[in-house]
N, C-alpha and C positions, 0 to 999 in steps of 0.2 A: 762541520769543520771549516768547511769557505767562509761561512759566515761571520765564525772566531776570525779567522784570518782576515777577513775586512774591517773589523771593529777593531782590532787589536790595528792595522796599517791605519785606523784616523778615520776610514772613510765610510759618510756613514748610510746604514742598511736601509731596507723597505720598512717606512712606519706607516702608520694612520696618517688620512686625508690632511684631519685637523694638527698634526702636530706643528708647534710652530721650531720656524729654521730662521738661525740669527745669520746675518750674512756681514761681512767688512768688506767692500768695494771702493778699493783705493782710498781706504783709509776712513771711511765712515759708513756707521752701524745701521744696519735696515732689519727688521723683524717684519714678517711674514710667515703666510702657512704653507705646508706642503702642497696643500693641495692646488692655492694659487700660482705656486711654481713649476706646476707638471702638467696643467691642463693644457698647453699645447706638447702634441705627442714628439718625439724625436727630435725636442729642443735642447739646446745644452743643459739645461736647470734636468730637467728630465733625466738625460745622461748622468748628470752630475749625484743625484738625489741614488739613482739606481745603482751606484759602483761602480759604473764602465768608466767614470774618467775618474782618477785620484784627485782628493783635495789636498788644500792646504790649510791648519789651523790658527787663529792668532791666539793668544793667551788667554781669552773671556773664551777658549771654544767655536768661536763664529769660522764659517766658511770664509776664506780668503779670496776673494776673485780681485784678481790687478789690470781693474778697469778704468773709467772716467766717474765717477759716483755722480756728477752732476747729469749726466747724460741716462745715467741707471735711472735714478728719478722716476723720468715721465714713462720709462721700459713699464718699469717694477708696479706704476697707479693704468697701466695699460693691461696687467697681468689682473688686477685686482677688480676692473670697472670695465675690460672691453671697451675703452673711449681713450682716444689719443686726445693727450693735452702736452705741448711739446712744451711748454713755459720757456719760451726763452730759446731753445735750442734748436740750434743751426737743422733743416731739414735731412742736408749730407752725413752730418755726424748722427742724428738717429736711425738713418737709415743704415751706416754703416756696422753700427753698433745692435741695432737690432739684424741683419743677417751674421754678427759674431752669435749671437745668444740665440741662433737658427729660430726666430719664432716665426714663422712663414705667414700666416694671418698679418703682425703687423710690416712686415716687409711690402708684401701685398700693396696696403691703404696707402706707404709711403710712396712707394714706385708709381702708382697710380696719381699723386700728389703731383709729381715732379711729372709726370706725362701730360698733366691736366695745365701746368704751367708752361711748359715748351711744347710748341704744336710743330709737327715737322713739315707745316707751310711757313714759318717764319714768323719775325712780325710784321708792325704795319709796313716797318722799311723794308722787307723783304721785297727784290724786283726781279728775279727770274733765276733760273735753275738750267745749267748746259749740262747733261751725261759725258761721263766719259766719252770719250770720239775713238772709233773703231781703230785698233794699233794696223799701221800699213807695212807693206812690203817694205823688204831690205834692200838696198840700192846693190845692184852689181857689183859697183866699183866706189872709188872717190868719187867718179868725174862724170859718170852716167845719168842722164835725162832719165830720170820717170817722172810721169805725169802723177796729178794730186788722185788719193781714190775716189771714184767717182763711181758712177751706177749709170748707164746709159749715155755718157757725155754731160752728164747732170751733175752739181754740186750733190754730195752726199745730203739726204735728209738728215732732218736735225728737229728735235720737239721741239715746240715752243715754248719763248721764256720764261712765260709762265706758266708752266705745268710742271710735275714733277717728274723725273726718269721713272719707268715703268720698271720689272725686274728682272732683268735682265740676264740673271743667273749667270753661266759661266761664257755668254756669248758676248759679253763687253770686252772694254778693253785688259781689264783685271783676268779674267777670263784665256783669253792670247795668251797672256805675257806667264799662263801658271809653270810653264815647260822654257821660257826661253833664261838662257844665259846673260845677264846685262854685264861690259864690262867693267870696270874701276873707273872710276874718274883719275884725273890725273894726280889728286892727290891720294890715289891707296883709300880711301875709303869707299865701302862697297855704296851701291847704288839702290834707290828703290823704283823701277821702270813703271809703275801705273802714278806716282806721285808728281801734282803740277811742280816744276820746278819754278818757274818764272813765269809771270803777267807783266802786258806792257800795252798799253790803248792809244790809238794816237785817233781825232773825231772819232769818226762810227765804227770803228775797226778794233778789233780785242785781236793780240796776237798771246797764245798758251802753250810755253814750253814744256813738256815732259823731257823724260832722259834722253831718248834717244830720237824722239822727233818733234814738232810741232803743228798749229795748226793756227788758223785764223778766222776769225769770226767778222760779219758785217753786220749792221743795225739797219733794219727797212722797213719802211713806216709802216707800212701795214705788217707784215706777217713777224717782225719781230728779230732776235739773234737768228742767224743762217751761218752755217757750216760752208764758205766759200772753199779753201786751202785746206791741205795737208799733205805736210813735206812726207817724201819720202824717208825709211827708218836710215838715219846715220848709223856709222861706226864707230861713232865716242859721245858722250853725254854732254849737251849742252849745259855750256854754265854764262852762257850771255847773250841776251835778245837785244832786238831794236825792229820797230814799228814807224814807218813813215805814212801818210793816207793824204794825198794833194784832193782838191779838189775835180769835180771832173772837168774831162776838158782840158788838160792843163797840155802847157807848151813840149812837156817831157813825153807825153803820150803814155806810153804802156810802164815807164817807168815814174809815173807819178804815186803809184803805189807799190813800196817794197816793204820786205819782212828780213832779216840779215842773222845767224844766230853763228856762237864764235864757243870755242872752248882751245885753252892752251893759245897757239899762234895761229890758229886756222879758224877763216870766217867765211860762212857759206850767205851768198846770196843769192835772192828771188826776187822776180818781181811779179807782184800779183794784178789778177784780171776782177771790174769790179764786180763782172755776173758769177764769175767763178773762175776756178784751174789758177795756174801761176808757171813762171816757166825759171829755170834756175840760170841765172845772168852768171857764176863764176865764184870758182874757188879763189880766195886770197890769203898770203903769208904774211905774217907780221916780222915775224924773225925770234918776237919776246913773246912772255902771256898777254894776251890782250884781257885788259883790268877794265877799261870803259867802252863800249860798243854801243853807238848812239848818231842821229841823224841830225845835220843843219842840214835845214830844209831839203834837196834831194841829195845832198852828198852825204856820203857814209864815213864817219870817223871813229879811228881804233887809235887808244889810246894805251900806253904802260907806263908804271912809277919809273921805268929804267931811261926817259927819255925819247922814245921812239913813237909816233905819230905817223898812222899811215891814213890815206885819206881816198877815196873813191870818189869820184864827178862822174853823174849821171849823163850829162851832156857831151862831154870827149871821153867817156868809156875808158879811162886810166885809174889807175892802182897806183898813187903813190904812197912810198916810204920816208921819210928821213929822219935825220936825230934831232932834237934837243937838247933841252937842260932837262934833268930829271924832273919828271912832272907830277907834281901831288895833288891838283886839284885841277879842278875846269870847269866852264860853266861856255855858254852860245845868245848871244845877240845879233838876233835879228842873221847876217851870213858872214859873221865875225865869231871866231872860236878864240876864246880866251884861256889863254893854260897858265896857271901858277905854281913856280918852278920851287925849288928846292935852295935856290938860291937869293932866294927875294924879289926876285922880278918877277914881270907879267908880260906874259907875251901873245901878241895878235895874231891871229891867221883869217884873211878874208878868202874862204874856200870859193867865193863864186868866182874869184878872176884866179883861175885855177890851171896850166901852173902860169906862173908869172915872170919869175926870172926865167926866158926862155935861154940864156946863152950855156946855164947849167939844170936847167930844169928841176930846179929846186923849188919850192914855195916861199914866199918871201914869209918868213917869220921876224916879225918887228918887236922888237922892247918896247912894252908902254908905259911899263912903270917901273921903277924899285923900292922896296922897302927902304924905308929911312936906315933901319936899324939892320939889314939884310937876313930879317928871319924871313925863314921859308914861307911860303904862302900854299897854307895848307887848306883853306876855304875859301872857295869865291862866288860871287854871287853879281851878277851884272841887272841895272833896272836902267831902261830908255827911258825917259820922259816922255808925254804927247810932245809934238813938235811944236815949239814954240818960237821960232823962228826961221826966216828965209834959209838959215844956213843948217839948220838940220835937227836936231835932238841935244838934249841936254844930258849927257852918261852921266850916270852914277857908279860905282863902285864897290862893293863891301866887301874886303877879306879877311881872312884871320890868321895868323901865322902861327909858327911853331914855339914862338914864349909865352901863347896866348893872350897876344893883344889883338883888339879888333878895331880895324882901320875904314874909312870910307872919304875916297876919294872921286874929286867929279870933276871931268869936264865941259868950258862952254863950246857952244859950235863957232864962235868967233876967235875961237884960239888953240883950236885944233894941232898948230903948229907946235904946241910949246908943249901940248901933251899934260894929264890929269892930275888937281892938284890935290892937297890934302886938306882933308875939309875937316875929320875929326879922329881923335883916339880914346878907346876904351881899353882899360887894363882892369876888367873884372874877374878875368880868367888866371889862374896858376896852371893851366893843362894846356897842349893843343888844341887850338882849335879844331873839331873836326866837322862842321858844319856849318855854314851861314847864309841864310836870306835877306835879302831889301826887295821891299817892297812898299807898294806906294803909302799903306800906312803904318806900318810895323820893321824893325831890325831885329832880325832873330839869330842868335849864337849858340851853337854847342858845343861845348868843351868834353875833351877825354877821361875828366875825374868824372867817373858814372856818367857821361853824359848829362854834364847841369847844364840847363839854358838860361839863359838871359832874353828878357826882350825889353826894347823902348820903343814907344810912338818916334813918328819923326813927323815933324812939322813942315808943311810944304805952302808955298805960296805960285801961285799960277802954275800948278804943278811941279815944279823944282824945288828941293829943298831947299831949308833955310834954317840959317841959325836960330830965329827970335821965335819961340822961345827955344828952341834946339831939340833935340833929341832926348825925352822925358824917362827915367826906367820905368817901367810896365810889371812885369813880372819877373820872379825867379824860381824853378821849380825842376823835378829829375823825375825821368821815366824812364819805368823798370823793365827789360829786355832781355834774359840771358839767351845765353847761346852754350849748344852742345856742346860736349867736352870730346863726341866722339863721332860727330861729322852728321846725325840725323838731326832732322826735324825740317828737312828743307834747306834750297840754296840761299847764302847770306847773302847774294844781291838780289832777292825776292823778296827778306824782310825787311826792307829797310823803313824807317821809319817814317821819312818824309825830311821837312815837311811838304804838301800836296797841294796844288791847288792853283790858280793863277795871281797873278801878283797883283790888280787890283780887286783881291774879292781877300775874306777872310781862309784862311789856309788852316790846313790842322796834319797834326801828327798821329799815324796809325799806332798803338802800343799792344803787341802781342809780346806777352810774360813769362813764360814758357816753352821752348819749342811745341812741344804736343798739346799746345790750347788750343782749342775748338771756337775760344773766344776772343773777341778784339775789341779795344776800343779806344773810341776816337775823338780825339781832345784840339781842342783851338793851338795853336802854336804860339799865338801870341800872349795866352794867359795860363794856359797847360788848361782850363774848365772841360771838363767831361761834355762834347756832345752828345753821346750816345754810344751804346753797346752794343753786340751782335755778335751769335753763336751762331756756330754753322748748323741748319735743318738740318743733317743725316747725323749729326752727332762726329764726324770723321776729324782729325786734326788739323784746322789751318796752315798750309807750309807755303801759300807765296800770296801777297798780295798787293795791290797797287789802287792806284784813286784816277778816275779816268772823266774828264770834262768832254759830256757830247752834246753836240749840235743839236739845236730845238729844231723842232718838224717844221715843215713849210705850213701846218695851221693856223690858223687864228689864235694870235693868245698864249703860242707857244714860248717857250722860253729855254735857254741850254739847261741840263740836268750836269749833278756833278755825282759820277757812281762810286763806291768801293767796291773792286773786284777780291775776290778770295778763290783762293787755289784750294783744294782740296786734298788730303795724301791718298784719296780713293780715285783721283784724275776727275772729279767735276768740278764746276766753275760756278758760286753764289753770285746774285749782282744786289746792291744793296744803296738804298735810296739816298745818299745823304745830303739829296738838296731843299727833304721833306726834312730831316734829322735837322740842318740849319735853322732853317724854317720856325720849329720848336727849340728854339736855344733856349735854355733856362729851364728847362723841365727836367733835367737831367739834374745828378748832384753837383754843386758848385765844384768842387775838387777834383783832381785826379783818381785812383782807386784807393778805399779805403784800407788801413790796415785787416780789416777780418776779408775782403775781397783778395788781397796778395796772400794771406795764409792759405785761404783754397785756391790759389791758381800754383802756389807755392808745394799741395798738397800732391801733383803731378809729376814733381823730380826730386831729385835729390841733390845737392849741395855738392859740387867738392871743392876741396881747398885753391884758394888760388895760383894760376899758372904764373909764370915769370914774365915780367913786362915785357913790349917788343924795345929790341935795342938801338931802336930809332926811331923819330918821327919819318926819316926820308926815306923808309921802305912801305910806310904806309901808301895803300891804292888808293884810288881817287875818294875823296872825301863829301862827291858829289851829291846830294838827295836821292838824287836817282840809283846811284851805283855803289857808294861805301859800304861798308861793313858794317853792323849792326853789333854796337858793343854792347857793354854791362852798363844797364842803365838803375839808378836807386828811385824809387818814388817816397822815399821814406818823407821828402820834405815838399811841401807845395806852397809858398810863399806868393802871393801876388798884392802890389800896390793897389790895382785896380778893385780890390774886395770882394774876390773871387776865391776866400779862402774858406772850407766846409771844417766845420765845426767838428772835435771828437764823437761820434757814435757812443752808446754806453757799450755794445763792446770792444769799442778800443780804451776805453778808460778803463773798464776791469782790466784787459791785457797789461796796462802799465801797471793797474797794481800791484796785480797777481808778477809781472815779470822784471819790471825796471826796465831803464834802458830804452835807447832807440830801436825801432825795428831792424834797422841792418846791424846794430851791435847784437841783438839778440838771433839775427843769421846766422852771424862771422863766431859766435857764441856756440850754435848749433855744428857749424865746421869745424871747431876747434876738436869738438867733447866726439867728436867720430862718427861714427852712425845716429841714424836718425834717430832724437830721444823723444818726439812729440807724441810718437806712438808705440805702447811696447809691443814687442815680438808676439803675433798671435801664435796661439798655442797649436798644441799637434789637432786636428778636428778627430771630432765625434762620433763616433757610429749613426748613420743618419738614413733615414730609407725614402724620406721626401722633402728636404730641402736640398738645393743647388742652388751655393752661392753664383752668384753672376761675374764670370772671368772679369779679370782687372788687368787691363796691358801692364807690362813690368813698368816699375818707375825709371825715368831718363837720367843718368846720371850727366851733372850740368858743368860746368868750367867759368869762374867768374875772370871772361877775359876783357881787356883792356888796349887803348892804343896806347 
């Protein structure tokens, strides 16, 4: 009587080996025997064939399964021949698809594939591996001296760079933190206490913020990264570092190397010892959120969009505060701090003759320039020329304002008096500016629609620009960025893009796609061209990273390296070669990522609709490389003059076939239509006794936000 009752519900019973089973898999027809679809034991086919899971029929009778058929393919001649032949398809999508149809033999060969490709020592750029660093005591109070932890009076041990962390089980940092309480950040979103929040390297020094403490590293020629610092546990989550490192010897003494970390108005500072330990120099108030925290040469500057600039000298041991004009951007030459206001001007602060007006002990803050047109000056970018004469440097200028023009302005040192003149204007932008570099051979602009950049050569004659032949465009291209919709994946002034680098060497832009990508990659700024790529060895989510230029050894032959640091959400810290990755320019794809590379970084979150513009350019925070906020960036288009453009893949030509349309119209397509349509709903699972699919983190639901 079951039996009737199976046959009569569609589904069908136990036959012979050889019977053959017509199958429709999303919509085309495959014929097979039974017996080829049951020989692995507690697979779905198996399931399926035996009555424990209901089918479905289409009108010829064929079993219905609502799959990928393209993908079924190389399954179904794997079922028939025990030989994988993937024809074409993505490694991820057969693997994914082969643990839906539980066939544990081929999951097996695939996983083994993909292990046999990613080695968890890296690659060749791979440059060294920090552990987690042990989580320390809780300070007493606010204002209470504890010393760094230490073991004997000794800097804490720390493996070497190049070695992997041992396992460490629940005696790491991860470990500590399974019982403790972290509390909110200031904005109401909950925290992750072992996750790097922030990287910041100034020479041989790596400073690494976690939630509630940090710590700092030194580079020493023989034995490698060393564990000098670590701050005792604060009582609020840092959301902003800064790193100073003078050289030794220097006239400041103990205060030639500081570490400063800031959340809300309050900024703690250190000053660190070069053997080890550090001693804590002094709580300071801002009054506002402090949005930029960052050093001219030994003085410490806090900056907020609300106009307020407080400033610390290492030499006369003062804190000061005052107002401004509301300040959108900023940039430091040399011991001149440049801030561009809200209202079209530019204004100077020379923090070494610190304070200056003594009858109100104010700091003399000077106008140096204004906008022709008085839009805000939402980007700035300062470049000195080598000195080329008696009377000093020849400035340059480049800012961008809030109707997105982009201006560059210079003065000579013979006429210092009469103040910087205007040398050129670019109106390529419809958006805000919210980024801009000059540098000795490239202008680089980013605007707020998705973050499109612009770049031009700039022609220089005895180092100083010059009009003949002027300023050439170069490239125009967009890199893709999103950001959480609901405060994870890491602090937004940890992801910042860039661009990185010193201003006479070629500079590039970091591009992490994703919050929870594992993966980064790292393109010239000047052309958007792909240097090179890099996942993190443990497999853990990328959430802060920065590009750090260090000092060549006192060797023979040596020369400066320029690293990418990467934070980790497990608390370790990658170091990664990219002055070998330069090195081999050109080996990498001409282009940015290709469209099949953004659909699997794309495969990681979920889409939502977008948020409501901000209601102003002038409440955006500093728009600095270093500190701004890391908006929605598009890579859908990569244009460059220079001939740096990668030709379509065949598959992104099928995509267009198959789909129409741009890839961010077939996004904003995907947002419209609701839930995610790329892949349907897996079904309820199957009575199974020896497959276990492998846990997948939930998908990150994303916020396509904008300035």
């Amino acid at each position: 009587m079951a039996a009737a009752a199976t046959a009569a519900e569609g589904v069908p019973s136990r036959g012979p080996p050889g019977e053959v089973i017509h199958l429709n898999v999303g919509g085309k027809r495959f014929s097979t025997s039974r017996q080829t679809l049951t020989w692995i034991p507690d697979s779905f086919f198996s399931s399926l064939l035996s009555g424990r899971i209901s089918t479905l029929k289409d009108e010829t009778g064929a079993i219905f399964i609502d799959r990928d058929p393209t993908v079924f393919a190389p399954i179904l001649n794997f079922l028939r021949t025990k030989e994988l032949d993937p024809r074409g398809v993505h490694g991820s999508s057969l693997l994914h698809e082969a643990q839906f149809y539980g066939l544990t033999p081929l999951v097996r060969r695939l996983q083994l594939r993909e292990e046999l490709d990613r080695s968890s020592c890296g690659n060749v750029l791979f440059n060294g591996y920090l552990p987690p660093p042990v989580f320390p005591v809780k300070r007493r109070n606010r204002h209470s001296l504890v010393g760094p932890q230490q073991l004997g009076g000794r800097p804490a041990p720390v493996r070497r760079s190049n070695t992997m962390p041992p396992n460490l089980g629940n005696a790491g940092l991860l470990g500590r933190m399974l019982d403790e309480k972290t509390p909110p950040s200031p904005s109401g979103q909950p925290e992750e206490p072992g996750m790097v929040r922030l990287v910041c390297g100034h020479h041989n020094w790596i400073a690494v913020a976690y939630t509630q403490f940090l710590v700092c590293y030194r580079l020493k020629e023989a034995s490698g990264w060393q564990l000098v610092f670590s701050s005792p546990r604060l009582d609020w989550p840092i959301e902003r570092l800064a790193l100073t490192a003078r050289v030794h010897g220097g006239a400041l003494g103990e205060h030639d190397k500081m570490v400063a970390a800031a959340t809300g108005s309050e900024i703690l500072l250190w000053a660190l010892q070069a053997e080890g330990g550090g001693s804590e120099i002094g709580v300071f108030h801002l009054g506002v959120p402090v949005e930029a925290l960052f050093f001219v040469g030994n003085q410490l500057i806090a900056t907020s969009h609300t106009g307020r600039i407080g400033v610390w000298n290492a030499v006369t041991k003062h804190w000061q505060v005052q107002e401004v004009q509301p300040i959108t951007s900023y940039d430091a030459a040399g011991s001149f701090l440049l801030l561009g206001c809200n209202n079209g001007s530019i204004y100077y602060v020379d923090v070494q003759k610190f304070p200056l007006r003594m009858k109100d002990n104010d700091l003399l803050v000077s106008e140096l320039y204004r906008d022709p047109a008085e839009d805000g000056v939402t980007a700035l970018s300062v470049y000195l020329t080598p000195k080329t004469s008696d009377s000093g440097n020849w400035i340059e200028i480049a800012y961008g304002t809030s109707s997105g023009g982009v201006r560059v302005i210079v003065q000579h040192p013979e006429t210092v008096g009469s103040g910087p003149q205007l040398f050129q204007t670019f109106t390529v932008h419809r958006s805000p500016v919210t980024k801009i570099m000059l540098s000795e051979k490239h202008l680089i602009s980013v605007c707020a629609d998705n973050n499109h950049v612009r770049t031009w050569s700039v022609t220089r004659f005895r180092g100083m620009i010059s009009t003949q032949p002027g300023s050439t465009p170069l490239a125009s291209f967009k890199i893709l960025a999103l950001e959480s919709a609901d405060g994870h994946g890491g602090c937004s002034a940890g992801n910042d893009i860039g661009p990185y680098g010193e201003r006479d060497d070629q500079q590039v832009f970091i591009q992490k796609v994703v919050p929870s990508a594992s993966q980064l990659f790292v393109r010239l700024s000047s052309t958007g061209q792909r240097v090179c790529s890099v996942r993190s060895v443990d497999g853990s989510p990328t959430t802060a990273f920065t590009v750090l230029e260090c000092e060549g050894s006192r060797r023979l032959g040596s020369r400066p390296r320029r690293y990418l640091l990467t934070g980790q959400a497990n608390g370790s810290l990658a170091m990664w070669d990219l002055t070998t990755a330069m090195d081999g320019l050109g080996q990498a794809p001409a282009g940015g990522l290709t469209e099949q590379e953004l659909m699997e970084q794309l495969e990681h979150c979920e889409l939502a609709p977008p948020a409501p513009s901000a209601p102003s350019w002038g409440c955006l925070p500093s728009p600095s490389p270093r500190i701004s906020l890391t908006s929605l960036h598009s890579a859908s288009s990569n244009t460059s003059l220079s001939g740096h453009r990668g030709s379509p893949s065949p598959p992104q030509a099928e995509a267009r076939r198959r789909g129409g349309g741009s890839f961010v119209e077939r996004c904003q397509e995907l947002v419209r239509s609701g839930p995610d349509l790329r892949r349907p709903p897996t079904p309820a699972p199957w009575p199974s006794s020896g497959l276990s699919t492998p846990l997948t983190p939930p998908k990150m639901k994303l916020n396509e936000t904008s300035f």
